[in-house]
C-alpha positions as CSV (number, residue, x, y, z in Angstrom):
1,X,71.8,154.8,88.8
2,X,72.9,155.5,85.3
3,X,74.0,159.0,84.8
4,X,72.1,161.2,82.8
5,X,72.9,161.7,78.6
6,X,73.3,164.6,76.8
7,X,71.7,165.1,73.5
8,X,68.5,164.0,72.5
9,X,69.4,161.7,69.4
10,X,71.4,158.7,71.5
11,X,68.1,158.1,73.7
12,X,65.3,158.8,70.9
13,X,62.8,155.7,69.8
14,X,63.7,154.3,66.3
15,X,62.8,150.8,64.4
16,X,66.5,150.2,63.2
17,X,65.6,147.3,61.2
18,X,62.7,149.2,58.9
19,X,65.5,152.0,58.7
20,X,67.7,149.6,56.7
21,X,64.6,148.7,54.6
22,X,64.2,151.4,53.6
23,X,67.9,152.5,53.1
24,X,68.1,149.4,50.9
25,X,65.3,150.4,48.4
26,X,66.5,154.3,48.1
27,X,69.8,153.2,47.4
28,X,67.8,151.0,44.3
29,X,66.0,154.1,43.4
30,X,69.1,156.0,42.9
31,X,70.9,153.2,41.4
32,X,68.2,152.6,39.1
33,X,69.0,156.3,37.0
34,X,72.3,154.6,36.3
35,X,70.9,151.6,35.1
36,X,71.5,149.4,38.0
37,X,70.2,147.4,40.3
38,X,71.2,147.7,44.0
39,X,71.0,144.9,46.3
40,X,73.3,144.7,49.6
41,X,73.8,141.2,49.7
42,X,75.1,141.1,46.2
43,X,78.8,142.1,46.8
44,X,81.7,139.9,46.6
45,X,82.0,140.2,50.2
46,X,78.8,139.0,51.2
47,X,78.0,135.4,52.2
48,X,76.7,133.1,49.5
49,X,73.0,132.5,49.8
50,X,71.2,128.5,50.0
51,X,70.8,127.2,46.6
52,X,66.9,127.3,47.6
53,X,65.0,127.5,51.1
54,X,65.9,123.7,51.6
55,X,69.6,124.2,51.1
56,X,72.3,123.6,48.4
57,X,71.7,121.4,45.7
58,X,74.3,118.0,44.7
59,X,77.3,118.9,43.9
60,X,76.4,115.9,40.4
61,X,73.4,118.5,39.7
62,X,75.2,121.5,39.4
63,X,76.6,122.7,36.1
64,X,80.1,121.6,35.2
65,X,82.0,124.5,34.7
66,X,83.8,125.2,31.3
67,X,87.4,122.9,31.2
68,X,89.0,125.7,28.9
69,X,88.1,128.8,30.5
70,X,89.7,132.3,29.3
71,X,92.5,132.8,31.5
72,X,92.8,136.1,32.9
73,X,96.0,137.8,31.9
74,X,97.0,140.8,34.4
75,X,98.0,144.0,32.9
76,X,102.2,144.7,32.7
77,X,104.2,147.0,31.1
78,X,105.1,146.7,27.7
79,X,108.4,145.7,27.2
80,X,110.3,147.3,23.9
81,X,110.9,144.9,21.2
82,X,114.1,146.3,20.7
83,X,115.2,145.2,24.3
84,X,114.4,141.7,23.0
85,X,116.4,141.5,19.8
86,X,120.0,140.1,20.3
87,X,122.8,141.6,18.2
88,X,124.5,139.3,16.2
89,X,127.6,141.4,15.8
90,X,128.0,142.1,19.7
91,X,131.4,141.4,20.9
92,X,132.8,141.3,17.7
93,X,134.2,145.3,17.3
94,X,134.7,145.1,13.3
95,X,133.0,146.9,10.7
96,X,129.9,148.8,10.5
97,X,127.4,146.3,12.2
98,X,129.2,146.5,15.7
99,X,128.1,147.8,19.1
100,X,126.5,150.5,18.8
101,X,126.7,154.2,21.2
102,X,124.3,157.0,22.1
103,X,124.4,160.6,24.2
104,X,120.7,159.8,24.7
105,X,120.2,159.4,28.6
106,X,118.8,155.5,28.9
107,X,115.0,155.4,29.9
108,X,114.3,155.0,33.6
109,X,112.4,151.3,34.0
110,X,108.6,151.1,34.6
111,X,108.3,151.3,38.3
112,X,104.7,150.4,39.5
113,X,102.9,152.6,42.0
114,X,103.6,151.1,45.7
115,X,100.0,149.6,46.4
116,X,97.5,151.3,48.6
117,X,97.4,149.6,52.5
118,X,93.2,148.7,52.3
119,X,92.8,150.3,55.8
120,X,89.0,151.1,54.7
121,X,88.6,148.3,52.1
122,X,85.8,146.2,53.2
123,X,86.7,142.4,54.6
124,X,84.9,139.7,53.6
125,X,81.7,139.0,55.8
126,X,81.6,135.3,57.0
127,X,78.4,133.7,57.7
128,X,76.6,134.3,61.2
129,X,75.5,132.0,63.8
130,X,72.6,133.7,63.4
131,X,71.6,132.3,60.3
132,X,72.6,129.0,60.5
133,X,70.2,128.4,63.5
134,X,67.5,130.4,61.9
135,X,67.6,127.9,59.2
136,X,67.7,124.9,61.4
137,X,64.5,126.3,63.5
138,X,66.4,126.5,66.4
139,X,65.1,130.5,67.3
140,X,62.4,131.3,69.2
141,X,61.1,134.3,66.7
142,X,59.5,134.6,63.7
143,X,58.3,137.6,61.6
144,X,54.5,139.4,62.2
145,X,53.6,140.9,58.9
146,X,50.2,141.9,60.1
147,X,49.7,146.1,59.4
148,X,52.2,148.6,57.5
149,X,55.3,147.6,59.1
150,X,56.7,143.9,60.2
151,X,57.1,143.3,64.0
152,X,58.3,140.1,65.5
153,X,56.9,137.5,67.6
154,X,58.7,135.6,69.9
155,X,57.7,132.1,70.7
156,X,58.9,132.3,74.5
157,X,59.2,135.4,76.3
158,X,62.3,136.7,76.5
159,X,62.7,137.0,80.0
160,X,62.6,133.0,79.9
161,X,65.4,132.6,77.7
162,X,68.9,131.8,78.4
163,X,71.0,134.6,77.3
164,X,74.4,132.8,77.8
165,X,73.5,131.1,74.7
166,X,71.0,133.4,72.8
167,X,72.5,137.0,73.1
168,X,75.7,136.1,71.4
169,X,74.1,134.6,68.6
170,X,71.7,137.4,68.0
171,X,75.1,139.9,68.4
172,X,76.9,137.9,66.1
173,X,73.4,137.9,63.2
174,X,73.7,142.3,63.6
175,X,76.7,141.5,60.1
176,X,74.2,140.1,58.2
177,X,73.0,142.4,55.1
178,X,70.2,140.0,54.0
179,X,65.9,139.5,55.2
180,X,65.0,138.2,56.9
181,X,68.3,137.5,58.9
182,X,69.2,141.0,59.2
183,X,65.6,141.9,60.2
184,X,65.3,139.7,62.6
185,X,69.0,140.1,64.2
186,X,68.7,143.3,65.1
187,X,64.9,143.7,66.4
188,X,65.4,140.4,68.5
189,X,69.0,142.6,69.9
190,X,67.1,145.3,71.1
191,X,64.3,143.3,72.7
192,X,66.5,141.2,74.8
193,X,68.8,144.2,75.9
194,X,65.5,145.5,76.8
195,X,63.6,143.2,78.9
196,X,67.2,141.2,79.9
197,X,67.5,143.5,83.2
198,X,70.4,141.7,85.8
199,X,70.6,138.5,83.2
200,X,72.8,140.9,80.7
201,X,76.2,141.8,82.8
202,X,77.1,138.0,83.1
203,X,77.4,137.6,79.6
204,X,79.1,140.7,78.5
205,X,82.6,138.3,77.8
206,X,80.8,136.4,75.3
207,X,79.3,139.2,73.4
208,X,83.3,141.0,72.9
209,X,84.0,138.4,70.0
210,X,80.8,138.8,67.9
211,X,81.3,142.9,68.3
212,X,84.4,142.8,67.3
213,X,84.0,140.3,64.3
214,X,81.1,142.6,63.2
215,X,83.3,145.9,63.3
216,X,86.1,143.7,61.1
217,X,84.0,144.1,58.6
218,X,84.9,147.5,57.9
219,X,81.1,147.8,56.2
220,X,80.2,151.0,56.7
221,X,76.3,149.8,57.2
222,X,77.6,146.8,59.4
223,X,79.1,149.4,61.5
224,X,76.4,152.0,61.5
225,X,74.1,148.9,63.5
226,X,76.5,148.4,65.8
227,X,77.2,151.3,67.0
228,X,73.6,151.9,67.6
229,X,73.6,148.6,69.5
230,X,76.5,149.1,71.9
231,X,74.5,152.7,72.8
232,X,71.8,150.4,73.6
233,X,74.0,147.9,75.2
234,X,75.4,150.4,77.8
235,X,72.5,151.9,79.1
236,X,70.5,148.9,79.6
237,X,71.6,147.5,82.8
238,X,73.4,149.0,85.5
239,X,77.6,148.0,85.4
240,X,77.2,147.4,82.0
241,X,79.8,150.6,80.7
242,X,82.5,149.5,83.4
243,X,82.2,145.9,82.3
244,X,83.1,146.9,79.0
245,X,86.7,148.8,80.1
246,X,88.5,146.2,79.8
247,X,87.7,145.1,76.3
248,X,88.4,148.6,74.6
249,X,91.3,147.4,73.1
250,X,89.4,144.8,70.8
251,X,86.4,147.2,70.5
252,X,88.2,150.8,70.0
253,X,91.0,150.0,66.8
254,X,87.8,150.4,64.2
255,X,86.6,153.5,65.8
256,X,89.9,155.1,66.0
257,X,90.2,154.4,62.1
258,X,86.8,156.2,61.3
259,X,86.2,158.9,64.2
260,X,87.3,161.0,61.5
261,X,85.8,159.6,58.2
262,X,83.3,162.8,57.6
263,X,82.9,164.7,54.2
264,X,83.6,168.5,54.6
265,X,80.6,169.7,52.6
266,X,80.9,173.3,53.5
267,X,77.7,174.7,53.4
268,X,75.6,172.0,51.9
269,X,73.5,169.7,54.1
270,X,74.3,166.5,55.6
271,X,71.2,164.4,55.7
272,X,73.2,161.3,57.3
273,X,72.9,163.5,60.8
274,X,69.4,163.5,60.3
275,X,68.9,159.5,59.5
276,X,72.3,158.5,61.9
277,X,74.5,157.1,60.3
278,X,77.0,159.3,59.8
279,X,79.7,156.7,61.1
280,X,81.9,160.0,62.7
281,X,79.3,161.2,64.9
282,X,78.2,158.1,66.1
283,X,81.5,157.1,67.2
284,X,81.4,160.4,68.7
285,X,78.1,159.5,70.6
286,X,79.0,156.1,71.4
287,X,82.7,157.3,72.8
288,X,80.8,159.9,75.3
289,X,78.5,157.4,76.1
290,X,80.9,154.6,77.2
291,X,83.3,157.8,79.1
292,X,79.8,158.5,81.1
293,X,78.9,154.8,82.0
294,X,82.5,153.6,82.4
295,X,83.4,154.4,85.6
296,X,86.4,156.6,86.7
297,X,89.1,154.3,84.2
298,X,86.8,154.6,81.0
299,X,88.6,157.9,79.7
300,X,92.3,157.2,80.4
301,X,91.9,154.0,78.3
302,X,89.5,155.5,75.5
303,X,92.7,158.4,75.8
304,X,95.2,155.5,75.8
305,X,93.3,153.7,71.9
306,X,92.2,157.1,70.6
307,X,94.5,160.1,71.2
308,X,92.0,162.6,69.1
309,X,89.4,162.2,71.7
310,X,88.5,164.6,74.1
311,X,86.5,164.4,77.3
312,X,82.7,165.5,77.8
313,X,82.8,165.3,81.3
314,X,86.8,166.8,82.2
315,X,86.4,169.6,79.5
């Protein structure tokens, strides 16, 4: 049996996808005061989108771009003009117009800053699986947008489907930051790690690539999802934690990086606890969770990829 969870907030009911909805349009709202527009698939590391719903247009259609286009010249120092003028009279040693000597001490050289090391810099997202066989037709789901909030129908139940080939293709759609991929992604997740039962174990090996490319990222939204997934992940079958052991290394770097990315706020509240996704606590909750469903090895090697972390069940 799967042991029993502390807290209330890993096993509570919530419509993930709707979350980042609405996420998306307060984030316009706020943007909007600053006379912006917020959308979060408009980033330089986001995919490009299809030309139209049909796909890219000819390359002979698209507009030529400009032969002589402004070449961007990267700031440098400014060198002194003096440095560049060359004294006739050098070497010579006669007269007035010879070199030159001063007490002045000599100006120290324009030394640029070393260059920060990007450890929380996003990464550019590639484009899912996901999405190029949603696009192709090839998924058995589609969106319901009968009453106040969208649902999904699937075309075959998913207790029919093969989920050697459809799991990790759904896993590896949880990047995408665009509807109705990112919609459909992560509410067609959660209802194959719900009704998958004994079909979900064998394919755990398959799944470690697309979690790990999605954590790459280093998008704090991509993250936030996938977090919430491997909770879900873990307690939907049983063996599931201890099957995941001995991928830690691939999955634990990125959560070692941010188990300690929280803003000190004093006194002031933090309405990310109450919306979860504050990315430290639910590192937090998703490190306790795979210590209590990993079997007797889970916290030496959770020790062994994050020193800071301490046990809930030892301590």
């Amino acid at each position: 049996m799967l042991p029993k969870i502390q807290g209330q907030a890993v096993g509570r009911k919530e419509n993930l996808a709707s979350q980042q909805i609405v996420e998306d349009h307060l984030k316009n709202i706020l943007k909007k005061q600053e006379n912006q527009n917020y959308k979060a698939w408009k980033t330089p590391y986001a995919p490009k989108n299809p030309h139209s719903p049909f796909g890219d247009f000819p390359k002979e259609y698209l507009p030529k771009e400009k032969a002589n286009q402004q070449k961007v010249i990267e700031p440098v120092h400014e060198t002194s003009q003096n440095a560049l003028i060359t004294n006739k009279y050098q070497g010579t040693h006669q007269g007035t117009g010879g070199r030159t000597s001063s007490q002045l001490q000599k100006k120290e050289e324009y030394r640029p800053a070393p260059p920060k090391a990007g450890a929380f810099d996003q990464r550019t997202i590639s484009v899912s699986d996901f999405r190029r066989y949603y696009d192709r037709g090839d998924l058995p789901i589609k969106v319901d947008h009968q009453g106040s909030v969208n649902r999904i129908i699937w075309k075959i139940s998913p207790e029919q489907l093969d989920y050697h080939h459809y799991l990790p293709i759904f896993f590896d759609g949880l990047r995408e930051k665009m509807d109705p991929y990112r919609f459909l992604a992560i509410l067609g997740t959660y209802g194959l790690l719900e009704n998958g039962g004994n079909k979900i174990l064998p394919v755990i090996p398959q799944l470690i690539i697309p979690i790990k490319t999605n954590l790459n990222t280093r998008d704090p939204s991509i993250i936030e999802v996938q977090l919430k997934v491997l909770q879900k992940l873990v307690l939907s079958g049983e063996m599931v934690g201890e099957a995941l052991v001995p991928y830690y290394r691939q999955l634990l770097p990125i959560m070692n990086l941010y188990k300690n990315r929280n803003s000190n706020l004093g006194d002031f509240i933090e309405y990310n606890q109450r919306k979860r996704v504050n990315i430290g606590d639910l590192i937090q909750e998703t490190l306790e969770l795979f210590e209590q469903t990993g079997g007797e090895d889970a916290y030496i090697n959770i020790k062994y990829m994050i020193p800071t972390y301490e046990s809930c069940i030892l301590n």
